[in-house]
C-alpha positions in Angstrom: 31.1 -36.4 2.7 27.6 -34.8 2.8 27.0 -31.9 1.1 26.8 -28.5 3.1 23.8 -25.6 3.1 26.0 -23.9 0.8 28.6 -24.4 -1.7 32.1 -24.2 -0.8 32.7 -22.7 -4.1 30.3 -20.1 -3.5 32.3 -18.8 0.2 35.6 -19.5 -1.2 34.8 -17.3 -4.5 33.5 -14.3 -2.2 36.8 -14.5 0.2 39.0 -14.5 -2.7 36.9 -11.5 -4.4 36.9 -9.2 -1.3 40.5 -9.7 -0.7 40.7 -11.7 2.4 44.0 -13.5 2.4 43.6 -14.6 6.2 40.1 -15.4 7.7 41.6 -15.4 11.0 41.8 -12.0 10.7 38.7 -10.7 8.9 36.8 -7.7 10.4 33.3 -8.1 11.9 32.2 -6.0 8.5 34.2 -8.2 6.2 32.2 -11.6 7.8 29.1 -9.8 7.7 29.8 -9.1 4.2 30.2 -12.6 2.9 27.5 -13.7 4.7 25.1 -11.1 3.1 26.7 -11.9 -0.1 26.4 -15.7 0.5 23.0 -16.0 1.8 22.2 -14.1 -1.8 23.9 -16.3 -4.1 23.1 -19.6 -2.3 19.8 -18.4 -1.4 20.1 -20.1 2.2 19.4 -18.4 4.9 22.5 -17.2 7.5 22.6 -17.8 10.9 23.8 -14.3 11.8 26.1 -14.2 14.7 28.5 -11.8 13.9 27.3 -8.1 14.8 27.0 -7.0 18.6 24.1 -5.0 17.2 20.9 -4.9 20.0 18.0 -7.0 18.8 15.5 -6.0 20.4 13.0 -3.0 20.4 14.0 0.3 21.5 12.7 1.1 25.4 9.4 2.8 24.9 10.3 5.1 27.9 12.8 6.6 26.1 11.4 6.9 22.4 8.4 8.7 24.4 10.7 11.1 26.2 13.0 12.1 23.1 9.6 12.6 20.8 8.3 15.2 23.4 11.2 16.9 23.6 11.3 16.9 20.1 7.7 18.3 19.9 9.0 21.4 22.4 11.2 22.3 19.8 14.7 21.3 21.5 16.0 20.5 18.2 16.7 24.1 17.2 19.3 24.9 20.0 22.6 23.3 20.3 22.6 21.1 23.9 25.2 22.1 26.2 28.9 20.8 26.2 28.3 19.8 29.6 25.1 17.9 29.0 21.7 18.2 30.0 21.5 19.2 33.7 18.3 16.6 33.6 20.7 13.5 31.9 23.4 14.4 34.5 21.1 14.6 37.7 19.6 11.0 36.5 22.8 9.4 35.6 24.5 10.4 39.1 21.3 9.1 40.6 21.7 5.7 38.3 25.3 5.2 39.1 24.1 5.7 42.7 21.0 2.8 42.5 23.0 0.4 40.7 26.5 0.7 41.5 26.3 1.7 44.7 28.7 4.7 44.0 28.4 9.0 44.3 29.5 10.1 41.2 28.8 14.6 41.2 26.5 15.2 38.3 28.8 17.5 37.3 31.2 14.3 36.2 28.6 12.9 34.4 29.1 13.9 30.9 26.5 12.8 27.9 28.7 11.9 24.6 27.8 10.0 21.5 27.7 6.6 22.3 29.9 5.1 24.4 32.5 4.8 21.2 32.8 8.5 21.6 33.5 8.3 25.4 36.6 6.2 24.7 37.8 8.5 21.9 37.5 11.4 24.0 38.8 9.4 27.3 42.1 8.5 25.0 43.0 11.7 24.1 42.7 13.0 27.6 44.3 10.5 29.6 47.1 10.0 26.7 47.8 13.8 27.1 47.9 13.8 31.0 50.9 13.2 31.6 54.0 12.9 29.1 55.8 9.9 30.5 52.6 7.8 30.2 52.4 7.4 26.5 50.6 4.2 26.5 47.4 2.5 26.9 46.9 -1.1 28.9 43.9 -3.3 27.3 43.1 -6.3 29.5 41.9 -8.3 26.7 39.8 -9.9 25.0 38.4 -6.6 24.0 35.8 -4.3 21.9 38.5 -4.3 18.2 37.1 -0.9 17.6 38.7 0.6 20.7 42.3 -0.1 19.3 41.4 1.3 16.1 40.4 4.8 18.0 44.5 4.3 19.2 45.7 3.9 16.3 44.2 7.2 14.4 45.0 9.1 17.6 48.9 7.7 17.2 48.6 6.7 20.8 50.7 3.1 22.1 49.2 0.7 23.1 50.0 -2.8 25.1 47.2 -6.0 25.7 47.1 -9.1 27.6 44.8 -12.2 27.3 43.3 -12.5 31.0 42.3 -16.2 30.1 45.4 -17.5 31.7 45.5 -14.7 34.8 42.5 -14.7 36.4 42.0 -14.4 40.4 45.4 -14.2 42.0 47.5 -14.2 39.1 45.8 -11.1 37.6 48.1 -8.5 40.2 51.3 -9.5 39.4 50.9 -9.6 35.5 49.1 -6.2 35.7 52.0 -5.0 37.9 54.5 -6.1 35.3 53.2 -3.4 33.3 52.7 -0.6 35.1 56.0 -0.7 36.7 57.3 0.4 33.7 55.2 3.6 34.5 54.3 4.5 30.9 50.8 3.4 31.4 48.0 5.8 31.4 45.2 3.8 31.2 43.6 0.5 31.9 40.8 -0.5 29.6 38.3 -3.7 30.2 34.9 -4.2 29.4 32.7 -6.0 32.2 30.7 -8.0 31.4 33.2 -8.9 29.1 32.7 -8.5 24.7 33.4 -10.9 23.4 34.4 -13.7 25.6 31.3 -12.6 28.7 33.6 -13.5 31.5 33.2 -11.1 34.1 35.9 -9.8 36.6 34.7 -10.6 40.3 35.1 -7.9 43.3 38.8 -9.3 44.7 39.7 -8.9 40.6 38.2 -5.1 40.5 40.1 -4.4 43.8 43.7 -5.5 42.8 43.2 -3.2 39.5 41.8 -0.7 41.6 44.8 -1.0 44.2 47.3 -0.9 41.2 45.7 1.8 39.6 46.2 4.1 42.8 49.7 2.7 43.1 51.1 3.2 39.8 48.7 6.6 39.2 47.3 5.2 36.3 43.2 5.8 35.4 40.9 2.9 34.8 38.6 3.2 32.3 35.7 0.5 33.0 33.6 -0.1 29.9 29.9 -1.0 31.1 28.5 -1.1 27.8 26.5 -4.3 28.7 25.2 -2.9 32.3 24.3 -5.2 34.8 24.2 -8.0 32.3 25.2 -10.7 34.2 21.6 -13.1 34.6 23.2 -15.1 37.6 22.8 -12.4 40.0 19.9 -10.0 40.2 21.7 -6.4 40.1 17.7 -5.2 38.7 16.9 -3.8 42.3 17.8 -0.3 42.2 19.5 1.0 45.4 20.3 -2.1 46.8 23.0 -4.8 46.6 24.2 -6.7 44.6 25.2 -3.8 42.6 26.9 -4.0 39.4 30.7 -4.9 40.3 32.7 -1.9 39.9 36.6 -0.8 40.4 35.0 2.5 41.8 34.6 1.3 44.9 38.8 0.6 45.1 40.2 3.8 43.4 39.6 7.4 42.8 41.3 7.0 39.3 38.4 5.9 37.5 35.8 7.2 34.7 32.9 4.7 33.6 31.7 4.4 30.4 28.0 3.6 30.5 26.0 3.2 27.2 22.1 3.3 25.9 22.8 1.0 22.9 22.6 -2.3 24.8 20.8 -2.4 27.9 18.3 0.2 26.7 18.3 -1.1 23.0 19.0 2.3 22.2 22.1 1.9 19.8 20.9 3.7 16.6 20.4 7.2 18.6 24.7 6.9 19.7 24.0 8.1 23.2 25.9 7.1 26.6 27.4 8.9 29.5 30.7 9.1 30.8 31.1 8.9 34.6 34.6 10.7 36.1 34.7 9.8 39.7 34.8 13.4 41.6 38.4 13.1 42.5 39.7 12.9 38.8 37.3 15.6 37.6 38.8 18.1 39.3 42.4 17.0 39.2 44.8 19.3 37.7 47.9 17.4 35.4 50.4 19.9 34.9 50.8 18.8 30.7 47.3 18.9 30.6 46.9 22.8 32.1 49.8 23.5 29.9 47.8 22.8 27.0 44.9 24.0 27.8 44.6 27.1 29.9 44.8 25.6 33.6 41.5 23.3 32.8 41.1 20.1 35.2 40.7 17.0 34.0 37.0 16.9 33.8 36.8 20.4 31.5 39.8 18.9 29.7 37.4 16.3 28.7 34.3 18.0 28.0 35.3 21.6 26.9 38.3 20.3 24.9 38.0 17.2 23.6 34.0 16.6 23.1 33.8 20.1 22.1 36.4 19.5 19.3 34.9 16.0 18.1 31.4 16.7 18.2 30.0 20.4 19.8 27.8 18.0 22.1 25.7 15.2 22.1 22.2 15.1 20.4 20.2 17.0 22.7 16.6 14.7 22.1 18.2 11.8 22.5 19.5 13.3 25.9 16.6 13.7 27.0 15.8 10.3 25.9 18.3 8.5 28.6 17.7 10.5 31.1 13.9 9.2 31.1 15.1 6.1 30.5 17.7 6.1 33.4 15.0 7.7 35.9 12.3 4.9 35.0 15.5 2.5 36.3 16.0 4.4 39.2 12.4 4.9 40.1 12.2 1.0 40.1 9.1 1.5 37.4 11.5 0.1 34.3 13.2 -3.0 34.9 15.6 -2.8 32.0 17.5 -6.0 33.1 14.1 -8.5 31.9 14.3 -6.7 28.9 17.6 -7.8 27.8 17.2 -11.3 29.6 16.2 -13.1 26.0 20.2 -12.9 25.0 20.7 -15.3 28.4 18.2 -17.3 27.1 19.3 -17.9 23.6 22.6 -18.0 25.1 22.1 -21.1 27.0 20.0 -22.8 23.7 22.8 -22.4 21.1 25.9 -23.3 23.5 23.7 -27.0 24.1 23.6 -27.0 20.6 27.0 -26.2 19.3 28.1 -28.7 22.7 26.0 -31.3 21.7 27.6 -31.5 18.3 31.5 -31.5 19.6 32.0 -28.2 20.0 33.5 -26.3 23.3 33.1 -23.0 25.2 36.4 -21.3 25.1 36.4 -19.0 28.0 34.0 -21.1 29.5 34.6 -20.4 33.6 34.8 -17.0 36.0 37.5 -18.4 37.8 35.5 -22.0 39.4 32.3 -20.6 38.2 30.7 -21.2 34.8 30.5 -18.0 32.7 27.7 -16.7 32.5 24.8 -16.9 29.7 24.2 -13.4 27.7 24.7 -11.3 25.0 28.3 -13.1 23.7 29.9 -16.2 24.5 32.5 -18.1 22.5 33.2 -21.6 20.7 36.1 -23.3 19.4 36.4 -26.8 17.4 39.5 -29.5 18.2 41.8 -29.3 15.9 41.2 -25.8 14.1 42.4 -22.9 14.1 40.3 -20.1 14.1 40.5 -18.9 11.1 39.4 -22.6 9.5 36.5 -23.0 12.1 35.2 -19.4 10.9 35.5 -20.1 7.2 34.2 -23.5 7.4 31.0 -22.7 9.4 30.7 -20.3 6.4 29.7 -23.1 4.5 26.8 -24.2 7.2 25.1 -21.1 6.9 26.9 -19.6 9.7 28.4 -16.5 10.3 31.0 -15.7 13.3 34.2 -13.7 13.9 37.6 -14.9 15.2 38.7 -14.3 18.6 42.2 -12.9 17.3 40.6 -10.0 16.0 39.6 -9.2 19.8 42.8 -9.5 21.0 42.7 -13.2 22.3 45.3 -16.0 22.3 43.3 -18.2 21.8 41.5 -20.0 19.3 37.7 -20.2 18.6 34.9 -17.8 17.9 33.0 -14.9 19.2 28.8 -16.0 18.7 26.5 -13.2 19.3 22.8 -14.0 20.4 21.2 -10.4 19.7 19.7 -11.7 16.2 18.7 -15.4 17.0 15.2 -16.0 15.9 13.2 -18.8 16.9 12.9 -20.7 14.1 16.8 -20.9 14.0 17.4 -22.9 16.6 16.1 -26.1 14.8 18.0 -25.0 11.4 21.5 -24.4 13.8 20.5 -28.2 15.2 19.6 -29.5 11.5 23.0 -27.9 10.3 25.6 -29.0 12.9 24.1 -32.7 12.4 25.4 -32.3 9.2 28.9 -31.0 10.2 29.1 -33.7 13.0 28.9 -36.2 10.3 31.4 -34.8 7.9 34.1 -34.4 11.1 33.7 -37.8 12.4 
């Protein structure tokens, strides 16, 4: 057997020291940790692919924007529960040029990140109504978003869609929300971490059921208009982004900076409640708190509580940023095309080597090259391939952590450099020839 990058000993000594009993199961900061911790013992560098942290430089547009109105002095007054009226205007408008959808400004709420929006968008959906106690995940999913459940106290139930995609989707999602405890409906789309992404017919039978059963979707777009094999960069003209707005009133869409603007370390997205919902009044929810719709359930209740508002600079940073979008002056979409890119290098390397794409097809069409995609090995499980790559100088988590079935890897591209495309190739020679 050839020797790997780095010691075994080295890996295995950090595992056993930071407690890890099942590598299968290892958080996204535990991997990153050994890695860190690796890389400095061995003194090899890691091929980071662990973090769904953005890459790439900040949009200029933006950082220009939120300086100035840091200049005007908008940093001694506390921003508006309800947001900037010039971040809502924009983001109705952006919702409007790339979705194809009228969202009111008014139900277009600024919150801390999109990690915020969810947290907030639990807590009122969970509280809406009584009998629906319990929160649907069509899964793989964003780890985190559990989490948020689980220190609100809140149920929750999950599905792998690997096995119920097109036609078979309706009747598994129906099986569900018959029971009619469900409150929500949570997916991200493009998808994190597997980058499949639900087609129109799939948004429309979750849309259909959602009306049916009286159950709100909440459609995480934190990687906007990030699938490279159509152009959706055309701003008020189709293709849009695919969306289950256009199949039910029952939505609110989560729409983030960190990704598609690079704009992650400021925490700043928007929440978009379709008009409908906004204004809807739940009887437990106007029980609790004075009469309020939905919408002002949301933003005077919930955001108030967590947070008193959303950094008002970085407001005014999106909202320059989403304009430039709209306007047609900042296409944010070639920005963000380099994780395609790097995408399509490392899967021809990892395939070359024996490796395989595990969600690998949007229904008969291949998935999509981006910011994610995933890998598994014959014959592992996913905690071995994870631990083992360790020892190659390569760092990824397990798909059961994002609620998957099955077994492989989550690779993300964001910090790929150039030069790491010849060690990656240089490495999995090696591990080709200690698996044949």
């Amino acid at each position: 057997m050839i020797e790997t990058p780095i010691k075994k000993e080295i890996v295995d000594g950090l595992v056993a020291e930071l407690g890890i009993n099942d590598f299968a199961k290892a958080t996204i900061r535990e991997v990153k940790q050994v890695a860190a911790r690796a890389e400095k013992a061995s003194g090899v560098e890691f091929i980071k692919m662990e973090m769904g942290i953005p890459g790439l430089p900040a949009a200029k547009v933006g950082v220009d924007a939120q300086i100035k109105a840091l200049e005007e002095g908008i940093a001694h007054s506390y921003p508006d529960i309800q947001g900037a009226p010039v971040l809502k205007q924009e983001a109705s408008r952006f919702v409007k040029a790339f979705i194809g959808l009228d969202v009111s400004p008014e139900g277009c709420v600024p919150v801390t990140g999109s990690m915020q929006g969810t947290f907030a968008s639990f807590l009122t959906c969970s509280q809406a109504d009584k009998s629906k106690d319990t929160v649907l995940f069509i899964d793989p999913g964003f780890p985190v978003q559990k989490m948020q459940l689980q220190v609100q106290g809140v149920k929750y139930e999950t599905f792998d869609v690997y096995d119920y995609r097109g036609s078979k989707l309706g009747p598994k999602l129906e099986s569900y929300l018959k029971c009619r405890n469900i409150c929500a409906i949570v997916y991200s789309n493009p998808n994190n971490p597997a980058w499949i992404c639900l087609n129109e017919d799939e948004l429309k039978t979750i849309g259909e059921l959602a009306t049916k059963y009286d159950t709100i979707v909440m459609e995480d777009l934190a990687y906007f208009a990030m699938d490279f094999r159509k152009d959706l960069s055309v701003p008020f003209q189709p293709p849009y982004q695919p969306s289950v707005g256009r199949y039910t009133d029952n939505y609110m869409l989560l729409i983030s900076g960190s990704k598609a603007f690079s704009y992650a370390g400021e925490r700043i997205g928007v929440t978009c409640i379709s008009d409908k919902l906004f204004h809807r009044h739940y009887d437990d929810l106007a029980e609790r708190y004075e009469g309020l719709p939905f919408g002002l359930v949301f933003s005077t209740r919930m955001l108030y509580a967590l947070s008193s508002g959303t950094s008002h600079s970085a407001q005014y940073a999106l909202a320059a940023m989403l304009k430039a979008a709209s306007d047609g002056t900042y296409n944010f979409r070639k920005e963000v095309m380099v994780y395609g890119e790097r995408a399509k290098k490392l899967k021809e390397i990892f395939l070359r080597y024996g490796f395989h794409i595990v969600y690998d097809k949007d229904l008969d069409e291949p998935v999509a090259d981006g910011f994610y995609f995933t890998i598994g090995y014959k014959g592992m499980s996913s905690g071995e391939l994870a631990k083992e790559l360790m020892y190659y100088g390569v760092s990824a988590i397990c798909l059961i952590t994002t609620g998957s079935h099955q077994e492989g890897l989550r690779v993300c591209t964001s910090f790929i450099e150039e030069h790491q495309y010849a060690q990656l190739e240089e490495r999995m020679k090696i591990w080709k020839q200690n698996h044949e």
